[in-house]
N, C-alpha and C positions, 0 to 999 in steps of 0.2 A: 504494500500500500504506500501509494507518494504521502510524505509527511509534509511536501510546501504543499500550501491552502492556494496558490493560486493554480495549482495544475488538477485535473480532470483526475477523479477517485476510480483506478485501475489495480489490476493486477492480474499478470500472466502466471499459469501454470500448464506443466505438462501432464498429461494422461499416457501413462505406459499400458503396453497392451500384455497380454498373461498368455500362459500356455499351460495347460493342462498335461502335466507328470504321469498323473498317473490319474484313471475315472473309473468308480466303477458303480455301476444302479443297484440299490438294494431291495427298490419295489415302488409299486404306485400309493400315494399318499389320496387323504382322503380329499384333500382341497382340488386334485388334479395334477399336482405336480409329482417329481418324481423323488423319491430318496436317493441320494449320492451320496459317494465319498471321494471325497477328489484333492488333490494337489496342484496348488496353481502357483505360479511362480511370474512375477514379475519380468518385461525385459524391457531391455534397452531402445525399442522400437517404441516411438511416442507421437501421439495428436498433440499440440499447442493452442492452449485456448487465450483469450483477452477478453477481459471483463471490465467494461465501464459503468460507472454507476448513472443512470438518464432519472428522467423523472416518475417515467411511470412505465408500466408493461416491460415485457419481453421479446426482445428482437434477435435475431439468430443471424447470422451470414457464416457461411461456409464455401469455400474452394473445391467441394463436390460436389458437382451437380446434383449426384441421384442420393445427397444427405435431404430428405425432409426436412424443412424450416420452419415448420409450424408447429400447434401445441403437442404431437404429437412425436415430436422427440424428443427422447431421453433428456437433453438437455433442458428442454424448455420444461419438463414435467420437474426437475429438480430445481431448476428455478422457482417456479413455482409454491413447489411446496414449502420452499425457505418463507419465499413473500408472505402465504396464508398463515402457516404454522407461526411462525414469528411476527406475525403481524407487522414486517415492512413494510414504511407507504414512500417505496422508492421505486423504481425497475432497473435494468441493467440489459444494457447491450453486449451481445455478445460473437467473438466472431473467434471460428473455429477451421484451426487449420489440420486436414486430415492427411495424414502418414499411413496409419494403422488401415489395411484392407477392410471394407463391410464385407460379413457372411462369411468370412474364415474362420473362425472358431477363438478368434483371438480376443474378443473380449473390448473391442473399441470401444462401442457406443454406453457398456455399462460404464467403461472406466473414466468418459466423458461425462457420464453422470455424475462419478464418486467429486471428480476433481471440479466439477460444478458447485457439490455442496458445501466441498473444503473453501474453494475461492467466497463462496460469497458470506461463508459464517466469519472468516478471517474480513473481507474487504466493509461488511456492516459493524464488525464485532460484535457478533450475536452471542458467544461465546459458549457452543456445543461443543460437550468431548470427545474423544472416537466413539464411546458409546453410543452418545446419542447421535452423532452421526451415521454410525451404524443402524440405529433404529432407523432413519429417516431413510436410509438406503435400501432399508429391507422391501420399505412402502415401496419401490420402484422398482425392485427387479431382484432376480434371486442371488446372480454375481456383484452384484454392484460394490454388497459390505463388504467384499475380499479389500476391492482398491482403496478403502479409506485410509487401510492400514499399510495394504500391498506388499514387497515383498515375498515373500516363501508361506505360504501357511495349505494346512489342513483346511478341507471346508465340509460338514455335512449337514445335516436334515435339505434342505433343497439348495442349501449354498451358503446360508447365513450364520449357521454356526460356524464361529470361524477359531483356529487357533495357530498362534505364528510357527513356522516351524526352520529349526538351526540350519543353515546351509555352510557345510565347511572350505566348500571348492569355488571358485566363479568356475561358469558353464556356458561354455561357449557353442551356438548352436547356428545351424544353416536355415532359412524359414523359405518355404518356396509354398505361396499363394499360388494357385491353376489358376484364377479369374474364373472359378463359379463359386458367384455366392448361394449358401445356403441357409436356408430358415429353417431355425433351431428346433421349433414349433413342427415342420414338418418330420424332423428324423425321429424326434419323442412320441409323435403319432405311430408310425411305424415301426416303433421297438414293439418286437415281444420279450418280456420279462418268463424266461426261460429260469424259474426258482430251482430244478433240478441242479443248473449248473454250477462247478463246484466258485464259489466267490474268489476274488482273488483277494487276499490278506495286505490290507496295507503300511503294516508295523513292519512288513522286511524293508519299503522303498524310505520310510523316515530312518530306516538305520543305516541304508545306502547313504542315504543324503548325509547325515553326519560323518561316516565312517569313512566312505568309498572313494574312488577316484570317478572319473567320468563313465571307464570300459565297466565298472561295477556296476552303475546305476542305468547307463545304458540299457543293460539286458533287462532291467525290470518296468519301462515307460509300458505305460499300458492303458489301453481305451478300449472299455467296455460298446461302445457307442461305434466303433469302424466296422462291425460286421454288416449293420442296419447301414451305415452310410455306403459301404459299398455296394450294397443290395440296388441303394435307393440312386447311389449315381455311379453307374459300373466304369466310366470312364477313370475314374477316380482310382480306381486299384489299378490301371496301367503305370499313371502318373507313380504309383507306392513301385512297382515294380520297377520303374527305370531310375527309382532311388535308389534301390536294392543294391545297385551296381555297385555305388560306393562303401566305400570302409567306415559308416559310421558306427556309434559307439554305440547306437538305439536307431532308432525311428520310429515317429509314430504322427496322429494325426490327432489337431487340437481340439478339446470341445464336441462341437456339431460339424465343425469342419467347415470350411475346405482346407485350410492352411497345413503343411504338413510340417515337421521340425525335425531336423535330424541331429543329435547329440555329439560333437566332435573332439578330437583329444586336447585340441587346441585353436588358437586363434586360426593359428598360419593356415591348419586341415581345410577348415572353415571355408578361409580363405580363395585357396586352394581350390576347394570344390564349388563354390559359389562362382568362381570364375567358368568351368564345364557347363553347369545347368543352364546359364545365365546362356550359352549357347545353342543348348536344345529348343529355347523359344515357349517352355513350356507353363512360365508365370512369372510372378515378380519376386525376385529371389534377393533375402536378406540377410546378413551377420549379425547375429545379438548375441547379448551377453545378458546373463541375471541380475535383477537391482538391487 
């Protein structure tokens, strides 16, 4: 926040996008949504917002076209709810620069939200703590409370229970978008919750994470949700297949998808490999590191 009173009351922050370590459904909940237990991890791929404070309402601009601009996105609904809930009689302009792919599984638009709530409790000084910031994230979407806090953490009942979790290593990973976006809504449709199947346990991947190097954690990324995704977009296991080729430590495919991540030894691998993909033509392919 500017502290000279003669300049315009702003402040930029960035929204990091997440990837999913490790997902797995433990069954359908009575509200509709689903039980999970998931590992999201922060990265270094980031949206950039600016917030000014105007008189009244909510105004949106964005550098993507196909972002909706009205009351119907994420951002403007977390605006919002700061305005009502806290009874500001202000508004705030806001203009959002998007990096993070829509529909790849990476978690943009909630994390656009989180960092909507942070920016305007800090630029009114409303003075919520992550808790209650967390509360207010819950009302808007079930990833949201992960990015209050961001970082490494546990998430389950549909996403909101959250707990941080220790990362011993930085992890450097290749992210290769196909450019199909998918709606998250559609692949949770078309899961079947198969209870026979044996769960996969996730106290071995939080002992990975403290313990391991990369080649150890590698072998355990895992997503309960790519069977249904490949079902529902079969182009999509070509793409996992001509990752195959390289020597990652893992691979796997974020969320609902489409964005795939591959876990490498190092920067250089990364590197390395990001320079090959980047010539098959087959999406938009990126080097991150965890925050």
């Amino acid at each position: 926040m500017n502290k000279n009173n003669h300049k315009k009351n702003t402040i930029s922050l960035k929204a990091p996008a997440k990837i999913n370590l490790f997902l797995e459904i433990l069954g359908k909940r009575d509200d509709g949504y689903h039980e999970i237990e998931t590992i999201m991890q922060e990265i270094d791929l980031a949206d950039n917002l600016q917030f000014e404070e105007i008189q009244e309402g909510v105004k949106l601009e964005c550098n993507d076209k196909n972002i909706p601009l009205d009351q119907d996105n994420l951002v403007c609904k977390a605006a919002n709810l700061i305005l009502k809930e806290c009874g500001i009689k202000k508004g705030v302009s806001i203009n959002l620069e998007k990096k993070i792919p829509v529909g790849a599984g990476l978690g943009g638009g909630s994390s656009d939200a989180a960092a909507t709530l942070k920016a305007l409790n800090s630029l009114w000084g409303v003075g919520l703590n992550d808790g209650e910031l967390m509360e207010f994230a819950a009302k808007l979407g079930s990833d949201i409370p992960f990015f209050i806090k961001g970082k490494t953490s546990i998430c389950s009942g549909r996403g909101e229970k959250i707990s941080p979790v220790e990362v011993r290593n930085k992890m450097n990973y290749l992210i290769l978008f196909p450019r199909v976006h998918i709606s998250t809504e559609t692949i949770y449709k078309n899961l079947k919750i198969d209870l026979t199947k044996k769960r996969k346990d996730v106290s071995f991947f939080l002992d990975a994470l403290k313990y391991s190097e990369s080649v150890g954690i590698g072998k355990l990324l895992f997503n309960r949700l790519e069977e249904v995704i490949f079902t529902t977009y079969p182009d999509l296991l070509q793409v996992k297949h001509s990752l195959e080729f390289f020597d990652f430590c893992g691979l796997s495919i974020s969320g609902s998808g489409s964005a795939f991540f591959g876990l490498c030894k190092d920067r250089h691998q990364a590197e390395a490999i990001k320079s090959k993909v980047e010539l098959s033509g087959t999406g938009n392919v990126f080097v991150v590191t965890n925050v």
